[in-house]
DRENDO-1510 file (C-alpha; in Angstrom, 1 decimal, always signed):
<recs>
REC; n; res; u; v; w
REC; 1; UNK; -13.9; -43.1; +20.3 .
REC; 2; UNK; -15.5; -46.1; +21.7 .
REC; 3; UNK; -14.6; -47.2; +25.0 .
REC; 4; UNK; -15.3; -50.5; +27.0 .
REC; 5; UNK; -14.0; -51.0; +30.5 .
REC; 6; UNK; -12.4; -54.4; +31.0 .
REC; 7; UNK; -12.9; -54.8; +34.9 .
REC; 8; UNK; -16.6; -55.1; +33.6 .
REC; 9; UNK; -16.5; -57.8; +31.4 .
REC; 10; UNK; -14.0; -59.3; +34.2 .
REC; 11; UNK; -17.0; -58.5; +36.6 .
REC; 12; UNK; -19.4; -59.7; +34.8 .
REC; 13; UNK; -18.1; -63.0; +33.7 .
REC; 14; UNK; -17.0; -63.8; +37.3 .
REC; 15; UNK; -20.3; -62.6; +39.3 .
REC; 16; UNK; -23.2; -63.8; +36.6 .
REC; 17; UNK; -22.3; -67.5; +36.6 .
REC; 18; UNK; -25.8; -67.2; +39.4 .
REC; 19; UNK; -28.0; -65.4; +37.2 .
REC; 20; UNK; -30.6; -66.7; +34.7 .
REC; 21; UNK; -30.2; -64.1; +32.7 .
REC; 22; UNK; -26.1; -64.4; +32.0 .
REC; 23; UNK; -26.4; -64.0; +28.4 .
REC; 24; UNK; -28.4; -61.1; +27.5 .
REC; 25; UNK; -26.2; -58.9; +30.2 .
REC; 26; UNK; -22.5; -60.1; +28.5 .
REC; 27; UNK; -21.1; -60.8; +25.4 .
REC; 28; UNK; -18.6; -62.9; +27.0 .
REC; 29; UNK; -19.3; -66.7; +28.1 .
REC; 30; UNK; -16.0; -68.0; +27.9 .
REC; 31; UNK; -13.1; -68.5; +31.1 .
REC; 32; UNK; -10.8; -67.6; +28.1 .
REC; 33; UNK; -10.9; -64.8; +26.2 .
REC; 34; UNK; -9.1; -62.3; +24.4 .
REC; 35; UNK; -9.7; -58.4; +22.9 .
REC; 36; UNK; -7.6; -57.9; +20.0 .
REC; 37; UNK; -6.6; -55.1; +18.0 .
REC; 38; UNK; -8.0; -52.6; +21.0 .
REC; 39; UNK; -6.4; -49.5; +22.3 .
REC; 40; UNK; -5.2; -49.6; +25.7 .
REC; 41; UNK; -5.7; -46.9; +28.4 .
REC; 42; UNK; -3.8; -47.8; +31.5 .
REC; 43; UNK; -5.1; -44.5; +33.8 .
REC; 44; UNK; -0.8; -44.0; +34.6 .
REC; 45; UNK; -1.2; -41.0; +32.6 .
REC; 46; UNK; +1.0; -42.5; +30.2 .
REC; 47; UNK; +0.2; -42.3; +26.4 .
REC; 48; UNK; -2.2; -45.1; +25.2 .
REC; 49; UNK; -1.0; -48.4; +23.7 .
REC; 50; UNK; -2.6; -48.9; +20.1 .
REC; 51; UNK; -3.5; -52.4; +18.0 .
REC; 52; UNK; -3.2; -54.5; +21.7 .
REC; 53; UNK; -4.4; -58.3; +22.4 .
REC; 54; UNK; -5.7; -58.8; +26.1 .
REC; 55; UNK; -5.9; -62.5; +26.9 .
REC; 56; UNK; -8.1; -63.1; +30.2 .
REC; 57; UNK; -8.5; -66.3; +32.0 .
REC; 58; UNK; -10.3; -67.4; +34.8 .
REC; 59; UNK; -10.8; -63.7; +36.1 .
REC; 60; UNK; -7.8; -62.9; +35.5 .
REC; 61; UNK; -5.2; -60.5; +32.7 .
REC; 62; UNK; -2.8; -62.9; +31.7 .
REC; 63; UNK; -1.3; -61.3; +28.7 .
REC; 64; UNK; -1.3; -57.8; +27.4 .
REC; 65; UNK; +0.9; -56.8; +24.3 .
REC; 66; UNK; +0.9; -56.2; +20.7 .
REC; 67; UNK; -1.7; -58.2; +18.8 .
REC; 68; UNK; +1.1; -59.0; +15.6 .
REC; 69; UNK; +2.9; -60.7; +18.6 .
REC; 70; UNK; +0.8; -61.9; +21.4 .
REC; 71; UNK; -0.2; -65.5; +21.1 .
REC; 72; UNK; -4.2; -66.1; +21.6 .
REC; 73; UNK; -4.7; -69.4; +23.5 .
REC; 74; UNK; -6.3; -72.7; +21.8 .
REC; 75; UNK; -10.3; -72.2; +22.3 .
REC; 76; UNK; -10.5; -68.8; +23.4 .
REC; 77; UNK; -13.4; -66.1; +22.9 .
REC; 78; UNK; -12.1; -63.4; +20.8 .
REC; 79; UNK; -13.6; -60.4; +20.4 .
REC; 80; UNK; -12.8; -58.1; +17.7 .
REC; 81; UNK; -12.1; -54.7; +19.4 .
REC; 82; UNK; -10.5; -52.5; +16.5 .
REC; 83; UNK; -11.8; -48.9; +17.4 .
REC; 84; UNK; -12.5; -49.9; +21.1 .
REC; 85; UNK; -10.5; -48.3; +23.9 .
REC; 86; UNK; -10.2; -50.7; +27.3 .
REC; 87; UNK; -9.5; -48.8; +30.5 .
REC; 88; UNK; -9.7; -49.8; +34.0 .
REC; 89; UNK; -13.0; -49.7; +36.4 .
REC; 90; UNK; -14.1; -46.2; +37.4 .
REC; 91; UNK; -14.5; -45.5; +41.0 .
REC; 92; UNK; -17.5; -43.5; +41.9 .
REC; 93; UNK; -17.5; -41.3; +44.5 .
REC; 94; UNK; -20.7; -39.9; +44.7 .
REC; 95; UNK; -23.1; -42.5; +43.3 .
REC; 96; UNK; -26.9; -43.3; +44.7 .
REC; 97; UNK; -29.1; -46.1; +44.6 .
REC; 98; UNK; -32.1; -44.2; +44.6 .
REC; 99; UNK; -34.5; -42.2; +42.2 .
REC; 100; UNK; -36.8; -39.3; +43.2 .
REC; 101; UNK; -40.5; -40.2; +42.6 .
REC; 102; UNK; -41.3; -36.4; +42.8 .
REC; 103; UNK; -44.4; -35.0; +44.8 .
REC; 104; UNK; -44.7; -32.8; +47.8 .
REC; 105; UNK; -43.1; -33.5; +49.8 .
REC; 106; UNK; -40.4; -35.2; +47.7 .
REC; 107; UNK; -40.1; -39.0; +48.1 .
REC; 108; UNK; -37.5; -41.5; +46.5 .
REC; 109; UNK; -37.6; -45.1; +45.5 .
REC; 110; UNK; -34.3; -47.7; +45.8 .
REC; 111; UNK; -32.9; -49.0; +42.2 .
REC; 112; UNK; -31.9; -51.9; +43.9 .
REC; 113; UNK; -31.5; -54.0; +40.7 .
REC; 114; UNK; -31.2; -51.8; +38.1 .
REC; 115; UNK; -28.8; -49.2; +39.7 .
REC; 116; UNK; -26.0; -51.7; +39.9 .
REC; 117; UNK; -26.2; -53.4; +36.3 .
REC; 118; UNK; -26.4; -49.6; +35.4 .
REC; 119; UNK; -23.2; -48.7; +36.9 .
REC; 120; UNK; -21.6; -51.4; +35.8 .
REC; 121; UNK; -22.9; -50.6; +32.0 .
REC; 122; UNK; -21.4; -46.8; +32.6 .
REC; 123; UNK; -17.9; -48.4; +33.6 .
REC; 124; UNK; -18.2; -48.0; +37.1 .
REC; 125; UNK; -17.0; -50.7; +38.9 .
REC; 126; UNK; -16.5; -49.5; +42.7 .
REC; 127; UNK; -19.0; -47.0; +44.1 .
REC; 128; UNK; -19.6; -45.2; +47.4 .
REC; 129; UNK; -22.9; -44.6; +48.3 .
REC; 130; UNK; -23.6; -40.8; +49.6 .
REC; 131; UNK; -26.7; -41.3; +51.9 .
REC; 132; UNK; -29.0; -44.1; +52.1 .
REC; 133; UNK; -32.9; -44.0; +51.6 .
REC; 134; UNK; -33.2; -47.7; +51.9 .
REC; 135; UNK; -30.2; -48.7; +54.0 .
REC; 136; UNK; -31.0; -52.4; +54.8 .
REC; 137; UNK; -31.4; -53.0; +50.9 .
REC; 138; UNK; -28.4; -50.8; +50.1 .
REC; 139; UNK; -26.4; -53.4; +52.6 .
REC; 140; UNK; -28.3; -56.8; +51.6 .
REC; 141; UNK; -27.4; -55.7; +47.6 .
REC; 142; UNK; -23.9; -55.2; +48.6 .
REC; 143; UNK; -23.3; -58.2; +50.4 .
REC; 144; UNK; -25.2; -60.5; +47.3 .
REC; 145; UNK; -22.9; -58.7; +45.4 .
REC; 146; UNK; -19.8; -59.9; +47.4 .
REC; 147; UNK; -21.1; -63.4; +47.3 .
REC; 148; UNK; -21.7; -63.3; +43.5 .
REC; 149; UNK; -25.2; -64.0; +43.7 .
REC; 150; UNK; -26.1; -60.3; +42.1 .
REC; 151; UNK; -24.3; -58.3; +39.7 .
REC; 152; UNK; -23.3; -54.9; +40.3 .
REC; 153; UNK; -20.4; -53.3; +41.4 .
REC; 154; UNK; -18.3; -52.9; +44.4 .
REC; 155; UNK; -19.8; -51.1; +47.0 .
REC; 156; UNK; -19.0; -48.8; +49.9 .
REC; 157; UNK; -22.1; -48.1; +51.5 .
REC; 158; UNK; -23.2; -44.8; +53.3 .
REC; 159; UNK; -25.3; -44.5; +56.3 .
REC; 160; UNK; -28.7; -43.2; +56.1 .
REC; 161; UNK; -28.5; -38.9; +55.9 .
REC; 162; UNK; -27.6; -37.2; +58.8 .
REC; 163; UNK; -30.9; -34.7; +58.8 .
REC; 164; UNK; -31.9; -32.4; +61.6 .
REC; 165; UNK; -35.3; -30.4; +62.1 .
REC; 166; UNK; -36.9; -29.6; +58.8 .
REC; 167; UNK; -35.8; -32.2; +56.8 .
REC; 168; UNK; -36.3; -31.8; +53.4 .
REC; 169; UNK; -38.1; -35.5; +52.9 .
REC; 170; UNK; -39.9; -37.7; +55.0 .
REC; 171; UNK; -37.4; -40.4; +53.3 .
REC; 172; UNK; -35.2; -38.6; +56.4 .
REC; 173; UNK; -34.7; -39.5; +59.7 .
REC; 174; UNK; -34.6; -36.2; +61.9 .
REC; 175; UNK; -32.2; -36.3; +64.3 .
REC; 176; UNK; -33.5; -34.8; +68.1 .
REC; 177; UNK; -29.9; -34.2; +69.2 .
REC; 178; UNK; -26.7; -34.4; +69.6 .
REC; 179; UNK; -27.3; -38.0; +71.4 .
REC; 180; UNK; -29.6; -38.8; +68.5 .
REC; 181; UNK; -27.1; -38.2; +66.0 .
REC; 182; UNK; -24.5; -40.2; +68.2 .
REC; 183; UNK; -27.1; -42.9; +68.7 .
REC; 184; UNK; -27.7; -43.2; +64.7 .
REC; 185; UNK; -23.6; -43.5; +64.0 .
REC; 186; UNK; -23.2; -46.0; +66.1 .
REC; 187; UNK; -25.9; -48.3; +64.7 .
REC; 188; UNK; -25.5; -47.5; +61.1 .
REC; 189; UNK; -21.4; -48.4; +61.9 .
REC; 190; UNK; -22.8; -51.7; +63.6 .
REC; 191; UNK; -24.4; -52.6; +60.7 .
REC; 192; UNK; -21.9; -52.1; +57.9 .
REC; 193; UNK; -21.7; -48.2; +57.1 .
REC; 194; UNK; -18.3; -47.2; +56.5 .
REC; 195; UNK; -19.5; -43.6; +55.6 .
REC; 196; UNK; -21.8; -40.5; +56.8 .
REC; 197; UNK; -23.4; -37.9; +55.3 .
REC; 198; UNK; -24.6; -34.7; +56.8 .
REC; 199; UNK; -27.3; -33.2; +55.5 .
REC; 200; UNK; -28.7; -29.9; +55.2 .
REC; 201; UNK; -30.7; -28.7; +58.5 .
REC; 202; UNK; -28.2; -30.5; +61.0 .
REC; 203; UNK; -27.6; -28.8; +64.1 .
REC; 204; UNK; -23.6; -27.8; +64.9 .
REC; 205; UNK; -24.2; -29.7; +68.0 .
REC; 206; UNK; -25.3; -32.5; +66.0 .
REC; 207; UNK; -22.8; -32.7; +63.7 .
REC; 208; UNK; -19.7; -32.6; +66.2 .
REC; 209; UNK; -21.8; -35.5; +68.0 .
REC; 210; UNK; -21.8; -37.6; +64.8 .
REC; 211; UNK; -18.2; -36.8; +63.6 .
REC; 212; UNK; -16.6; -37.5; +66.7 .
REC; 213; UNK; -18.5; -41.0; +67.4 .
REC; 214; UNK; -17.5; -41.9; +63.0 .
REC; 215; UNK; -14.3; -40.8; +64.0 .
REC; 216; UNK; -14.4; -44.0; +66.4 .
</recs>
């Protein structure tokens, strides 16, 4: 079964309008558009619709029904779909921006651009981030993402790990305390976090320090 996820293509037509490169990242260049002949999963847990039309404009559904019946607007893209399945957006809850480089001791390198055109390509159109390597990128791509000046998904972006003594890369902060860790929430919060991690060597001290100020 094929599947295509059609909050991507809506994605994608709305945020690329900025980038040079708009037509070899989307088959769709049209503020009109329709799939036809596509099955339909809605993600209700109802069973799937077969042989649908899906007329988009602007951004937006407007239409969604059988494609015998479902009237395509004058001038509209349409793309042949029969043997595609549309479904909505995946939300990831566990998703990274980062690759490990490998070595001793371990080190890791932001995907910064191609991280969020991947997601997007895997049908994931909202991710959380689960601890940061590069946290000021992982904040400045989400924000050019907002503005619709970069193309990626949605993001929800995690603070950098909360490590303690012993950290297992040098990509890691390690945190000297419970004030430490308190210190590091607050910032992180300041700057746009809306999530923490806890890593592996964190203290219990630590840890009751950081949830109780994320708690805040």
């Amino acid at each position: 079964m094929k599947i295509i996820t059609l909050a991507i293509v809506l994605l994608i037509t709305a945020a690329v309008s900025a980038q040079p490169d708009r037509n070899s990242l989307t088959r769709v260049n049209s503020k009109v558009f329709a799939l036809i002949h596509v099955r339909i999963i809605d993600g209700t847990g109802s069973i799937s619709a077969e042989d649908q039309t899906i007329i988009v404009a602007e951004g937006k559904i407007t239409a969604v029904g059988p494609a015998a019946s479902t009237t395509i607007p004058s001038g509209a893209q349409t793309l042949e779909m029969a043997g595609y399945t549309v479904l909505p957006g995946l939300v990831g809850m566990h998703d990274h921006m980062f690759f490990p480089e490998g070595g001793t001791p371990p080190m890791y390198s932001d995907m910064g651009i191609s991280f969020p055109r991947l997601y997007l390509a895997l049908g994931v159109t909202t991710i959380r981030t689960t601890g940061s390597v590069t946290p000021y990128e992982d904040l400045e791509v989400k924000r050019r993402i907002d503005a619709g000046t970069m193309i990626g998904p949605k993001m929800w972006i995690t603070a950098p790990y909360l490590e303690g003594k012993g950290a297992y890369t040098p990509v890691m902060h390690e945190l000297t305390g419970a004030d430490d860790a308190r210190r590091m929430v607050n910032f992180w919060a300041e700057q746009g976090a809306t999530s923490f991690k806890a890593y592996m060597n964190i203290t219990r001290d630590e840890l009751r320090a950081a949830v109780e100020e994320a708690h805040k």
